[in-house]
Each structure stands twice: as structure tokens, then as C-alpha cells.
N, C-alpha and C positions, 0 to 999 in steps of 0.2 A: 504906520501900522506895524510896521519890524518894529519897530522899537518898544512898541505896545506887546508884540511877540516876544520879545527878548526880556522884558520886564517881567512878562507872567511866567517864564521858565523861570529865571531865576528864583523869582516867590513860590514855584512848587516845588524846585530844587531845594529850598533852603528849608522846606516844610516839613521833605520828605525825610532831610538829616537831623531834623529837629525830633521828629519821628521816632526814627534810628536811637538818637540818643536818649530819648525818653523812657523808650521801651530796654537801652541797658540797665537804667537804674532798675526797672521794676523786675527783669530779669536778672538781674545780680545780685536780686533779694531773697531769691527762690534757691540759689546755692550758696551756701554760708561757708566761710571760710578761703583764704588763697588773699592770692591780691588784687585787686581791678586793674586790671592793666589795659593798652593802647587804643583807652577811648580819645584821648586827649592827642594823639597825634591822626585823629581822623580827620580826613581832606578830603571833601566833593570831586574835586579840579582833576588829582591825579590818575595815576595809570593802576590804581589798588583802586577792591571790591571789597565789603563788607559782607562777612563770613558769620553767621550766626548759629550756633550749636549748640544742639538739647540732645542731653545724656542722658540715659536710664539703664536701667535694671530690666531684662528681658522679658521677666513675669512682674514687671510693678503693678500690676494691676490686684497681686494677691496679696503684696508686700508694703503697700503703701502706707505710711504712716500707723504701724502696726511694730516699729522697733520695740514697744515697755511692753509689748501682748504675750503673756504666759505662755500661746501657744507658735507664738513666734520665733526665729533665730539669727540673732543680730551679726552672725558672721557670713548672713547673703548682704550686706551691706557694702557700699560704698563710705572707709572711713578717709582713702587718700583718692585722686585722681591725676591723673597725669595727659595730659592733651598734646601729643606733637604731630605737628603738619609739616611735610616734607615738600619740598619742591619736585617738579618731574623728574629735574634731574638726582633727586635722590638726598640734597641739601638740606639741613634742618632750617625750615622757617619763622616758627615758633616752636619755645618747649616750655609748654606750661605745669605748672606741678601744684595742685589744690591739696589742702588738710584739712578737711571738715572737724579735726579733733575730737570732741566727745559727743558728738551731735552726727551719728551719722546718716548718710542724703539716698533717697530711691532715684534719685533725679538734679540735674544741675546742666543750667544755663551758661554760657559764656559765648562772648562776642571779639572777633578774631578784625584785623586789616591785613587783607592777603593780596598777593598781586594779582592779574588778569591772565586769562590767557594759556593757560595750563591744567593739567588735569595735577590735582595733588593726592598724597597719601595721607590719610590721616589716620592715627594708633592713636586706640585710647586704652590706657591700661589700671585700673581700681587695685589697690592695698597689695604693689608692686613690693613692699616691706617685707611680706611675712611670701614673696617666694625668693628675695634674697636683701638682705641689706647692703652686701659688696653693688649690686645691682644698683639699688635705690643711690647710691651714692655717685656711681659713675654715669647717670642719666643726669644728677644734678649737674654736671659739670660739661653737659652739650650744650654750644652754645649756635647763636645764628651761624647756618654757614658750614655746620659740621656732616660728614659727611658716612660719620660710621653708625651712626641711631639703628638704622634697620639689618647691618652686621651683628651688629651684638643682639638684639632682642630675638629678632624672627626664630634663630633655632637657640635661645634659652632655654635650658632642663632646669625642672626643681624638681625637689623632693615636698610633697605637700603635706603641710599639718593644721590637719581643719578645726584644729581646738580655737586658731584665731580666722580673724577676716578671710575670707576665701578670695584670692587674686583673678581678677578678671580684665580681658582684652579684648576688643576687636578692631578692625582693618579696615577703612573702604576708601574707593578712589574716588573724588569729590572733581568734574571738570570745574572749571571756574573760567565761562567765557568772558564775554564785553560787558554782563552785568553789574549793575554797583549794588545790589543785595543777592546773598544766598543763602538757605535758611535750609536746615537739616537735621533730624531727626534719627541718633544712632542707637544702639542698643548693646550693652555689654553682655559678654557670654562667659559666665564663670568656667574657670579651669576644671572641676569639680563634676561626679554625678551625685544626685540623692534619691538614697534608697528611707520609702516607710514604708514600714509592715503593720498591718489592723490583722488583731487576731480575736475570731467568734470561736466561743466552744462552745458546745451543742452536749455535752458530754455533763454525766454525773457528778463527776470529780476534776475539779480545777486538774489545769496543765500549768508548768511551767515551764519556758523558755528560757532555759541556761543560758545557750552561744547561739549565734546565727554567724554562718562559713559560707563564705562568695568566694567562686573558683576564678583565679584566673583575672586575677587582678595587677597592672600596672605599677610600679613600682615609683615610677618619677612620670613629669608629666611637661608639655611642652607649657611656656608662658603664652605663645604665640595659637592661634587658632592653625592645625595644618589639614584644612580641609581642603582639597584637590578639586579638580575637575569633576563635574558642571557647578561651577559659581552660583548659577540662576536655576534656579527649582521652580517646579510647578506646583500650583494651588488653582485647584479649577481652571479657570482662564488666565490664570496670571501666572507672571514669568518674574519670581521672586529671587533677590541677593538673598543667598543660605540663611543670615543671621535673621532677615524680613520673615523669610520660609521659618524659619525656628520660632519666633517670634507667633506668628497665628496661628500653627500649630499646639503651642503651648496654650495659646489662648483656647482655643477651640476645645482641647482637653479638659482644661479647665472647666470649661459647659455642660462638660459631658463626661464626668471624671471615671465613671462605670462602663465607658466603652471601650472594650476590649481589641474589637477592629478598626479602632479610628487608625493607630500608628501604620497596619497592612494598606489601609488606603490612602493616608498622607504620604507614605515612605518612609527609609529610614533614609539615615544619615549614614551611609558605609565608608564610603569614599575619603576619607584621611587618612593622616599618619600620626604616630605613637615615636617617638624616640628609640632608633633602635638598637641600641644598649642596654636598655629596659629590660628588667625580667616580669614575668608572670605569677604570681603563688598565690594562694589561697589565704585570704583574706578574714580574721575572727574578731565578733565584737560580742563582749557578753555581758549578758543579763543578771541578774534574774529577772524577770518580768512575770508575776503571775496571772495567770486568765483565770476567770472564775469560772467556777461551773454552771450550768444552766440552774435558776430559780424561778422554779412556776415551770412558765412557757416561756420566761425569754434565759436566750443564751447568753451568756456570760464575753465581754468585749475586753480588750488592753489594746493601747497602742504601745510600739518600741521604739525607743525613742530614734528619731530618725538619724542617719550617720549618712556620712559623705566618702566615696571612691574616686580617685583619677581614674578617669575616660580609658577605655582599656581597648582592647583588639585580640579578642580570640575565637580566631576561625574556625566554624566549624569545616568537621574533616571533610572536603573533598570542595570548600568556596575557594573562588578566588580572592587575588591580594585585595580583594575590594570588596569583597562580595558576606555570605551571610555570617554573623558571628553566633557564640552561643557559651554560655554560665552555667555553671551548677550552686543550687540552691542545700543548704543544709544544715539541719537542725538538730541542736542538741536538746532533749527536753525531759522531762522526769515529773510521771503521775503514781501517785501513791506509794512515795517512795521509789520507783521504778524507774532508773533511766532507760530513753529510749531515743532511736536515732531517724531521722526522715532526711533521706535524699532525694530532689529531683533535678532532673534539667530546671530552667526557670523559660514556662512558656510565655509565649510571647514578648520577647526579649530578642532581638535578632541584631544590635547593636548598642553599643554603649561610648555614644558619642558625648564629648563635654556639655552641661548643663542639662543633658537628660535627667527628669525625674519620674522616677520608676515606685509605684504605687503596688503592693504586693496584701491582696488580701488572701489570709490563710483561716480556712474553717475545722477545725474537727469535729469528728461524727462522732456517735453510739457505736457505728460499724467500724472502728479503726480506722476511717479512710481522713486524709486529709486534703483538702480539695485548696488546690493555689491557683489564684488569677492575677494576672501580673497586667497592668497599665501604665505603658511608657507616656512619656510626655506628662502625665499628669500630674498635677500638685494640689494638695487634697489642703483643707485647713482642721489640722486634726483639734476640733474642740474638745475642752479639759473633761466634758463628763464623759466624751468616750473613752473609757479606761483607764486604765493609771502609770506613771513616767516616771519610773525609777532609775536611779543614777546608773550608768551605763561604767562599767568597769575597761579602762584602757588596755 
């Protein structure tokens, strides 16, 4: 009867690797590009677990297979990926480094052999290139066993230019008991905010939009996510890792992109850090962008074309180091020949954490008033007939 016992282990053991291996192929199909590496020194017997990990894009759900879409922009993309899992004691494990090349991915598969018995670190960092190439070169050269990876990365400065790929990283501790599979689901968080503005006029006379001016913007920006103390967020009953919390939040905006109080009752994100040698200054991207004037009964619509800011920190006067921030909004614009200028705070805006997207609808009236709603978290799909997307002047 043992032996009868011992016979049907090994046949679901060997079912279960067969399994394992089956499901690499079909998963290594799904991310293109890199190399397939250490299926072939997979071993049942020993004292290593099979580590399986799916990567994405923290709003892939708006992004997905949408890279050739007019109203799309292929610099939230994943063009490189870089995978390293660190031992407890801080030692490089693996250091993978993918190139998807001209094909770029919302999402990517890869399957790891890792030891038992530890908790590890795993950094995953997308188009690590364009925030330094001195960078991208000396991560090539970590090999097993190194022990400086998270000296150098964690407090990296760049200076970011969002004309290409926008660089994204995130961090988390993976235990890795006595099991021989573990399977994990991470999600990257761009270095990056984005700002769109949808503009209605309600007015006789087209407006145009020369400049739009953000106060109090960042200058350089960490590579590394430095979000501080509580790790774990709340979501109704649930006790969310930040990037998870970020993640359903975005979604949830998503659902509801005209909710003004979703971000007061989800929360913000205060609690990080900015690099600080950083300065602050006032930020200009210009137009023109014309809004038409109201025909008939309906008003006159343009979107601008969306632009990207490093993640900033400016407190309003009397918060603490952690506590509320606040922006000024300002427009440059000229109707009938007439320049004219709008400044406001930018409501509801109360931090401007990385991968925040901040949705700004601005209306003008008949009365001179122009009325601004601002929705963080959300990410709107501005389709092409609302309005028109003229080349944005650097």
C-alpha cells in the first residue's frame, strides 16, 4: 500500500511540473521579447520554489491594447523591463533585464527558481533608459551575489523628459516559505503625474488657450517609489499594500470619472518624499488650442493635449511634513483679440503623488465666470470628436 502511496505522489508530482512547465511556454508568449531563462535547470527534489510573476501597468485596464489609438500615448508603455529579486540578506538573486523593442507590452509574464524560506525584495523597474543610461549600464553589470542593487537604485534622482517612455518602478516583499509554487501579481507605478484639461465655452466668441502654468512643480524626481509609513491602506474593509490601494482607486475613478469626492473619501497619498535638493517653480506648456464658441445650444468643446509633471510636494501654509498640499492653476487666454489672464488654487488637488491622474474640467460662461473641477485619480479616454489636439509648443 506505501508503495502504491509513493507511486501516486510521484505521478502528481511530476504532473504538477509538467503543469508548471507547460504554463511557461504559454506565458512567455504573452511578454515578447528578453530571454527565456532558468526553466531548464528546474528541479522538483530541491530546496528552491517556483516563483511566477505578472507585471502590468497600474491602469491596464484603460491602456490595454490601445498602443496605434489616436487618442492614446505610447510613452505610459512598458518598452524595457528589468526584474531583480534580492535575497533577505540584501544579495542579488536574479537580475533580469527584458526589451520588448518596437512592440511595446501593458503586461509581461516571467517565471523565476528561487530559494525557500525567506522573505525577498523584488524591484521592478520599465524604460530605466530614458531616467539614465550611465544607470542602465551599471545594473547590466550585477551579477548573482551582488550586493549594491538597492544602494544605488533606491535614492536615484533624474531629471525627467516625457517626450519618451515614462520610467516606472515598484517594490514589494515576496515571503517564500516551504512551498514549491508562488504566483504574484505586481503593478508598476510611473514616475510621472498627468494632467488633461476638457474645455466647454458657453460664450459667443471662441476662446483661446495660449499657456497653461502649474505652480510649484518638482524639478527631478526619485526613480525609486518614497512612500513612507502606513505601507497598508485602507479600502472599505480591506488593508491594501499602497501600490494595490492605488491601483482600485484608479480603477474606481475610472467608473466614476465626474466624481469630485471620490479622491476626499478614498484619501490621499501625502505621506512621501521628493528628493531634497529639488527646487520648486512654475511650470508652462503652451498652446494654442482654440474652443469654439457655443452654435445653436450647444457649447463649444477642445481637449489639451495632455502633458506629464514629476510628482511634486507643496505644502500648503500651515500642513505638516506629510500632511495637505496645494497648486495654483493659470491661464493664459485671449478672446477677441483680448488677452486675458485666470488664476486659481486648483480645487480639489490636495496632493500630487506619482502616477496621479488629474482630470481638470474648465467651462466659460456669458458671465465671465469660469468654473474649474478638478478629479484626481482619474483617467478619462478623451475621444477624437471631443475637440481638437494641436501640437503643443515645448
Amino acid at each position: 500500500m506505501k508503495k502504491e502511496e509513493k507511486g501516486m505522489k510521484e505521478i502528481l508530482r511530476h504532473i504538477v511540473w509538467m503543469t508548471i512547465l507547460v504554463s511557461w511556454a504559454l506565458l512567455s508568449a504573452s511578454c515578447r521579447g528578453g530571454e527565456v531563462s532558468y526553466t531548464d535547470e528546474v528541479q522538483p527534489d530541491d530546496d528552491t520554489a517556483i516563483l511566477v510573476l505578472r507585471t502590468g501597468l497600474l491602469d491596464q485596464t484603460r491602456v490595454s491594447d490601445r498602443v496605434n489609438d489616436a487618442v492614446d500615448n505610447p510613452v505610459e508603455y512598458m518598452y524595457t523591463l528589468r526584474i531583480v529579486i534580492l535575497h533577505e540578506n540584501g544579495t542579488v538573486e536574479h537580475n533580469m533585464y527584458i526589451d520588448f523593442g518596437e512592440i511595446p507590452q501593458t503586461e509581461c509574464y516571467r517565471i523565476f527558481k528561487v530559494t525557500r524560506n525567506e522573505t525577498k525584495k523584488i524591484y521592478l523597474i520599465a524604460n530605466e533608459e530614458n531616467a539614465s543610461t550611465d544607470l542602465h549600464e551599471q545594473l547590466e553589470t550585477l551579477t548573482t551575489g551582488n550586493t549594491t542593487f538597492a544602494s544605488i537604485v533606491d535614492n536615484f534622482v533624474f531629471i525627467p523628459d516625457y517626450k519618451n517612455p515614462i520610467p516606472m518602478s515598484s517594490v514589494y516583499d515576496v515571503p517564500v516559505k516551504a512551498e514549491n509554487l508562488v504566483e504574484r501579481e505586481f503593478y508598476l507605478v510611473r514616475a510621472a503625474t498627468k494632467f488633461a484639461f476638457r474645455f466647454t465655452n458657453k460664450r459667443k466668441s471662441k476662446v483661446s488657450i495660449d499657456a497653461i502654468h502649474t505652480s510649484d512643480i518638482a524639478g527631478a524626481t526619485y526613480l525609486i517609489p518614497h512612500k513612507r509609513e502606513p505601507l497598508f491602506m485602507s479600502f472599505d474593509d480591506e488593508s491594501l499594500y499602497w501600490i494595490n490601494w492605488l491601483k482600485k482607486v484608479a480603477d474606481e475613478s475610472q467608473q466614476s470619472p465626474d466624481d469630485v469626492e471620490l479622491a476626499d473619501k478614498r484619501g490621499w497619498i501625502q505621506a512621501y518624499d521628493i528628493p531634497s535638493e529639488t527646487s520648486h517653480q512654475e511650470v508652462t506648456v503652451n498652446g494654442p488650442l482654440e474652443v469654439p464658441s457655443m452654435t445653436g445650444d450647444q457649447p463649444g468643446k477642445a481637449v489639451f493635449p495632455v502633458f506629464y509633471l514629476p510628482e511634486s510636494k507643496k505644502l500648503k501654509a500651515g500642513s505638516a511634513t506629510y500632511g495637505e498640499q496645494e497648486y495654483t492653476l493659470k491661464l493664459d487666454m485671449s478672446e477677441n483679440g483680448k488677452e486675458l489672464s485666470f488664476t486659481k488654487t486648483f480645487p480639489n488637488l490636495k496632493a500630487l503623488f506619482r502616477n496621479t491622474h488629474v482630470l481638470v474640467d474648465i467651462t466659460f460662461t456669458e458671465k465671465d465666470e469660469v468654473k474649474v473641477q478638478v478629479v484626481p485619480y482619474a483617467e478619462v479616454i478623451l475621444e477624437p470628436e471631443f475637440g481638437l489636439k494641436p501640437e503643443t509648443k515645448n
